[in-house]
N, C-alpha and C positions, 0 to 999 in steps of 0.2 A: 444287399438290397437290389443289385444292377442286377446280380444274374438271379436271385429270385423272381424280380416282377419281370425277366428277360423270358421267361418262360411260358408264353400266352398262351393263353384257354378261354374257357366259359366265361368268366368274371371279365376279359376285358375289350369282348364284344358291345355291351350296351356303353360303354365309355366310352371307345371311339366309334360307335354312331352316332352319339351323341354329338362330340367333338366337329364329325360331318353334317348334322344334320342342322346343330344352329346356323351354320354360313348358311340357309338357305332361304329364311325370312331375313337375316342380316340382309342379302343381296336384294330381295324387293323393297326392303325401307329404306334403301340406300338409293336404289333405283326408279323410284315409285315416281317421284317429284316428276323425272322426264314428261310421264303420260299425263299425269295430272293436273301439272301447271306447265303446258311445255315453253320453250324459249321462243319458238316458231308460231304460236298465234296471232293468226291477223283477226281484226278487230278494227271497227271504223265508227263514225258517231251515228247515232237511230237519226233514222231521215224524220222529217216529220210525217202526220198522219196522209194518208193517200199519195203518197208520193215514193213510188218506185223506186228502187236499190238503184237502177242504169240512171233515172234522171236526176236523182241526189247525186252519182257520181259526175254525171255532165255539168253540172250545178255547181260542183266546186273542184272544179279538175286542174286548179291552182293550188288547191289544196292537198295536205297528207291525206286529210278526211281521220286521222288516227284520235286528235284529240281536238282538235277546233273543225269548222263548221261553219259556213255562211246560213246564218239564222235569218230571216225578212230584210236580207241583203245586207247584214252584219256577222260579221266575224268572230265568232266568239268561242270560250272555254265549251265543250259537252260538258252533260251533265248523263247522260245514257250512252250506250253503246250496244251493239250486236256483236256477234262473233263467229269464225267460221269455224262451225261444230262438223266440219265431213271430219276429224280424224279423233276429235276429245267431243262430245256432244256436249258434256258439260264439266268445264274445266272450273278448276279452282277461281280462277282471274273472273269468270262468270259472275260466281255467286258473290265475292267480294270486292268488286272492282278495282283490279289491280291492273290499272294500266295507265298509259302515257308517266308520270312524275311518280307514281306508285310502280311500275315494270320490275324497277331494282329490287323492289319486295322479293320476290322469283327467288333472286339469285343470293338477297338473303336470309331467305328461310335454308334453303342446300347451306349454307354457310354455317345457318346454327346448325342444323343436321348434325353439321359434322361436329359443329363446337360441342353438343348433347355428348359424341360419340366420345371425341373426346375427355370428356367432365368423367365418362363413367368408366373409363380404361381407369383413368388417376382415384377417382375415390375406390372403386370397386378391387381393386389390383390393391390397396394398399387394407381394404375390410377383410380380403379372403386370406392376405399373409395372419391376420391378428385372429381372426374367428376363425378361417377353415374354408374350403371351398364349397363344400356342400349347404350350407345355411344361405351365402350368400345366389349361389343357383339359384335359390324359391323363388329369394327375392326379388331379384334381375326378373324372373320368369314374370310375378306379378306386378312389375311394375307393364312390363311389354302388354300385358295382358289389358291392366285395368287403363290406363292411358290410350293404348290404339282405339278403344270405345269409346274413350270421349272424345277424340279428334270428330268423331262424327256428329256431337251434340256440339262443338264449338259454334257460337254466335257469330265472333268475327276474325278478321285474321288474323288480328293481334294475339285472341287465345290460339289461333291454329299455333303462333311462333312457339307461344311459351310451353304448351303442352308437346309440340314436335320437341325441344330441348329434350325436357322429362322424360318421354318414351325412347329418345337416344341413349339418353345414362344409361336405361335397363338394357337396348341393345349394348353399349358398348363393354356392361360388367361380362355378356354372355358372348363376345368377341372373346375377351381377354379368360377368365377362369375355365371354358370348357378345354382351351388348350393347355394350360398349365396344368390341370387334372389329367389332360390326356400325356402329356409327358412326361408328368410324375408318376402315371403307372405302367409305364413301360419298360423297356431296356433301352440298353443302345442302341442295338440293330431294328428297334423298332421306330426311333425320330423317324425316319423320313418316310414311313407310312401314317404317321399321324398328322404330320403337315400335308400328305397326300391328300386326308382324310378332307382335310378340313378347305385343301381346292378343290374337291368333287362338289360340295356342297354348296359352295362359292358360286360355281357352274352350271351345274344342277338351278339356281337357284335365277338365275341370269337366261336360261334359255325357256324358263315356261313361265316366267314374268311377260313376257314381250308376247307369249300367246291368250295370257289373261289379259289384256291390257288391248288386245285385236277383238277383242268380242267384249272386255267390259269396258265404256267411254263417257259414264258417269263416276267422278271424282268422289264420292261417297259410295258408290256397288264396289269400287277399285280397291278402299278403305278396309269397306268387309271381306274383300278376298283375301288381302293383306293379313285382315287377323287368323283367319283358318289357319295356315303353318304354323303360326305363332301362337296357340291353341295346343298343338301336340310337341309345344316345349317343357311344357306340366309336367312330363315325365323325368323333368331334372332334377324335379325334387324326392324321386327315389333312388338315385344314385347314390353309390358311396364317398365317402372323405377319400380323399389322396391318402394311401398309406405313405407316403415320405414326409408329408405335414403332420401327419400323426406322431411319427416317430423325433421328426426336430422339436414340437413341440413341449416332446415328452411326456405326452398320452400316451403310456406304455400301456396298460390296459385294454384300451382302445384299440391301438393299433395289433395287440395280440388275436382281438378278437379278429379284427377285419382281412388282418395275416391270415390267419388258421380258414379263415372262410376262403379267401382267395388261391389257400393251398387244395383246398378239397375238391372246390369248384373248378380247380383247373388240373385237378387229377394227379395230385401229387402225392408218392408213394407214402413218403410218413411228414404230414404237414407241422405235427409238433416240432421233431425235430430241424425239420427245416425255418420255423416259423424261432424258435431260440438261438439257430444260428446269427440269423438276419439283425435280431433285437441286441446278442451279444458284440455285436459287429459296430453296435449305435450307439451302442449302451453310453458310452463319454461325451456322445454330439448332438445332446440335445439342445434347445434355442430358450433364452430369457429372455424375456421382455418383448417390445413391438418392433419389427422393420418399419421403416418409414423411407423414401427417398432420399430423406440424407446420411441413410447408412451407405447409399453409392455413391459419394461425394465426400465421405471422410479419406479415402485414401485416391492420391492419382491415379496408383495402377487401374483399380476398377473405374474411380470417374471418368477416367477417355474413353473406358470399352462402352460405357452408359452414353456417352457424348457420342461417339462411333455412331453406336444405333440410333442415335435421335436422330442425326443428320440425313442416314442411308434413308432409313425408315419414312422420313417425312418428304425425301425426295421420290421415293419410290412410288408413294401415294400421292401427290401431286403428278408425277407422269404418267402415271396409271387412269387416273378420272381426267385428266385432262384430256389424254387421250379418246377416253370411253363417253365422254360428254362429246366431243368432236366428231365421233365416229357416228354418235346415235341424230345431231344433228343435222349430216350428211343426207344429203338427199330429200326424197318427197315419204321416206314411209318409214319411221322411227320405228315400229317394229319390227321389221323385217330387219334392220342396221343390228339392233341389238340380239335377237337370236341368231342372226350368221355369226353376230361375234363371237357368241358365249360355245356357239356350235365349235366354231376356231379353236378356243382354251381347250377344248375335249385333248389335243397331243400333250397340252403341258401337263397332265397327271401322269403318265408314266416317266415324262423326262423329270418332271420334279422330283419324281419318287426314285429315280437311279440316279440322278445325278448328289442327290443329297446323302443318297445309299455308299456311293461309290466314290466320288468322286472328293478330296479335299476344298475343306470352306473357302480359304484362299485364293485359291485357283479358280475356283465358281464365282467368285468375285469379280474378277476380270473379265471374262465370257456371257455376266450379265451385263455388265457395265457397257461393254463396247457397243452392243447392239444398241443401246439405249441412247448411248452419246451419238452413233453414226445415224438413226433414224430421225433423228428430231432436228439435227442439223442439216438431212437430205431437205428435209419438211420445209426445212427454213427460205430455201431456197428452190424450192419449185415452182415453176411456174405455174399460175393459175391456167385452172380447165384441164387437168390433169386429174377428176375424181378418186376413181378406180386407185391409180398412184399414189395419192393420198389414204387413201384407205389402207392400202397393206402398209405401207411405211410406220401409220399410225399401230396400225393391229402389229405391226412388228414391235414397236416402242412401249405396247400395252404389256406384252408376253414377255419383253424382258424384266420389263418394271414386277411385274406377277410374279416369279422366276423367284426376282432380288426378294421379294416381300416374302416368300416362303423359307428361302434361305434365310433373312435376316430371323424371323421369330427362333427357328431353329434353333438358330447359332448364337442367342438372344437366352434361351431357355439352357443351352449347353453352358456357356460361360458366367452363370449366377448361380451362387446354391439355394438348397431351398429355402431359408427362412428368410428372403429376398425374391424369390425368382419372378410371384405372381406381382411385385410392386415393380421389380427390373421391366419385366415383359407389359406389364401394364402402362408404368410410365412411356415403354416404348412407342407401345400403341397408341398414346397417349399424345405425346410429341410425333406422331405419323399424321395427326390429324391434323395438324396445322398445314399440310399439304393439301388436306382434302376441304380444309375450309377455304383457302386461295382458290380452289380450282375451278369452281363456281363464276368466279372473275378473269380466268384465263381467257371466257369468251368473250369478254367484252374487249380484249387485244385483237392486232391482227395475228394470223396465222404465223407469219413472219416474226415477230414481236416474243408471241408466246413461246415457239420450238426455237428460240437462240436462248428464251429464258430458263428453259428447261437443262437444254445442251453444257449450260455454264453450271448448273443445278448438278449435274451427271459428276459433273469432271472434280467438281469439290467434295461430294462424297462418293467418291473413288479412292482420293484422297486420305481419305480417313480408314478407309478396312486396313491401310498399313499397321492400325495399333490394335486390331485386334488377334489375339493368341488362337493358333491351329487346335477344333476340339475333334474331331470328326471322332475318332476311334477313341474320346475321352467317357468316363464313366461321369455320371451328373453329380456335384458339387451338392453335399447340404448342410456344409457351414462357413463363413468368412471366412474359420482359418483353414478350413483345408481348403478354397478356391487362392488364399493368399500360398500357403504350400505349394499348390500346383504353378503356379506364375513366379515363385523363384526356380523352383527346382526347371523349370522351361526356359529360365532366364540360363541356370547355371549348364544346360544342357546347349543351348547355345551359344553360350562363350567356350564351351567346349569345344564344341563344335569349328569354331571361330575363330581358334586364339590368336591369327594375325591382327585383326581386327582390335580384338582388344589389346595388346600390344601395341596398334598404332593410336589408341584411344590414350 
């Protein structure tokens, strides 16, 4: 199966556009919140009728003016407010008054965002191992679809919370299944172009957000922009099944058919023939029954490498938006913060993609790590009034965290076989989110506070890539016991390797 699907053509072009193309509404609905509801609106209480904005402020110039008010020389709760529309004309906190004892709202709606994100990595990563990945694409597809429509008919904000949730599951099934389709159809030599894939879109998706968002400053036109890309994700649902889930499944059938076609399609000389070798090759490793996340937790070996990734993965995302929340509320122009940044990422696609080509998982482990631990601890101690300073240190601590985040799915998707890989990778993704639901709250710390929190964050799961096994030049796992095979015969190859070691053991 490695070096038949290693062989690319026709057939595995719209797969990995695909793969690329969902990170690119992923990145505006993850991003959206900033413009929308931003952290930076000021806001003060409506003066009463003919009385001027300068002499209301003279009026109560003992006061915040944010949430109380000297009313006929009394002090009291608002009940109205105004807001400075030069940057959001009409932001979310407008229409539902979300402000003064309400503010925390803000920060947690981003919160559930992420909680939605997460919910749909774990269900949708554990529906695609049992059903297949292509059923569940539609799904994910419509739910993105038919939810971002009604966030614009919601009443109040309570339904904005619960409906954001719902429309994150759909993003988070369509985070997690379009990379594990795109890994399962490839080869070796082709990982580290499909996590490329899927940072271009990332990117892509982060640098023309910030120009829709400069000309659209009404929180519902922002909504319907938002649905357009996510509009031309439809096309998920004519993609094919993963032939490696066909074949663990033991839909030989199926997977005959989908063989034969991906042989023709990609211009191979006698696809029969090669299409019987691949099946005879599988013929004994097919999957009964469901994976479920406690198939990674019946043995140690694999539970640490599961535990490994939850750690790296939920650190890496939490440094990552803490940073890019920091970065975007630098300054006076939120736009302009986040397209320089996304502009920035443009070098990480070719180092991702060589470094992941080329270079062993291990090794890359370290070389992300450090940048990540040295930046947030410079951070820590900077003196304020130092902008600029802060800015690259930050965008340095983003890039490594982006860096670790592409490595870990990788090497995430290398060390599980498949009749697990989309629940391993899912639950990854899954537990990554709990970084991105904190992060939200990072700002509410000082700058100080947050990057020592980080820096201690770095250094514990650094900690942990010690127990995961080298795959770079490994062929992809698709079943327990051949990934249990490959973990002794690595164990016996290193005590080999080793024998003083074991000898002093």
């Amino acid at each position: 199966m490695e070096e038949f699907l290693g062989k690319t053509g026709k057939w595995h072009w719209p797969v990995l556009i695909m793969n690329a193309y969902v990170a690119v509404p992923h990145a505006w609905f993850v991003m959206a919140p900033s413009f929308s509801e931003p952290n930076k609106l000021q806001y003060w209480c409506a003066p009463p009728e003919n009385v001027t904005l300068h002499q209301w402020r003279l009026d109560n110039q003992d006061l915040s003016l944010n949430c109380t008010a000297r009313y006929d020389g009394i002090v009291t709760k608002c009940s109205q407010w105004e807001f400075d529309t030069s940057e959001v004309y009409r932001p979310l906190q407008m229409d539902f008054g979300i402000v003064c004892d309400k503010a925390v709202l803000t920060s947690i709606h981003r919160s559930l965002l992420m909680g939605g994100l997460m919910a749909g990595n774990f269900i949708f990563s554990h529906f695609s191992d049992w059903y297949g990945r292509k059923p569940l694409l539609g799904f994910c597809t419509f739910i993105q679809v038919l939810f971002n429509l009604l966030l614009l008919l919601a009443p109040t904000y309570g339904w904005i919370l619960a409906i954001t949730v719902i429309t994150a599951c759909g993003y988070g099934g369509l985070q997690n299944i379009p990379f594990t389709l795109a890994m399962e159809s490839v080869g070796q030599p082709q990982r580290a172009f499909v996590s490329t894939c899927e940072e271009v879109g990332w990117i892509i998706g982060l640098i023309i957000l910030p120009i829709c968002t400069y000309f659209v400053r009404d929180w519902r036109y922002l909504q319907l922009c938002i649905i357009a890309p996510v509009l031309l994700t439809v096309v998920n649902c004519f993609c094919d099944e993963s032939p490696r889930w066909l074949v663990a499944r033991g839909k030989i059938p199926a997977a005959r058919r989908l063989l034969e076609r991906i042989a023709t399609k990609n211009g191979m000389e006698d696809p029969v023939t090669e299409v019987n070798k691949v099946l005879k090759a599988h013929k004994q490793e097919t999957v009964n029954g469901r994976a479920s996340v406690v198939d990674l937790f019946r043995e140690w070996d694999i539970a640490k490498m599961a535990i490994s990734f939850y750690i790296q993965l939920a650190m890496s995302v939490l440094l990552y938006f803490s940073l890019i929340f920091f970065i975007v509320d630098i300054g006076d122009n939120p736009h302009l913060n986040l397209f320089v940044s996304g502009l920035l990422e443009l070098p990480l696609i070719p180092i991702v993609y060589f470094a992941l080509k080329f270079l062993k998982r291990k090794t890359l482990y370290l070389w992300v790590h450090l940048p990540c631990f040295a930046s947030t601890l410079t951070l820590a101690f900077l003196p304020p009034g130092f902008v600029w300073t802060q800015v690259i240190l930050a965008s340095i601590g983003k890039w490594a965290s982006q860096v670790l985040f592409s490595l870990l799915v990788v090497h995430a998707a290398e060390c599980f076989p498949t009749e697990v890989r989309s629940v391993a990778v899912g639950t990854s993704f899954t537990m990554s989110r709990i970084g991105a639901i904190i992060s939200p709250f990072m700002a509410q710390l000082t700058t100080k506070c947050s990057s020592l929190l980080c820096a201690a964050v770095v250094v514990v799961a650094y900690l942990w890539t010690f127990v995961l096994p080298e795959t770079s030049t490994s062929s992809l796992p698709d079943t327990l016991h051949e990934t249990r095979c490959k973990m002794q015969s690595a164990k016996l190859k290193s005590q080999n390797e080793n024998p003083s070691n074991e000898t002093a053991a």
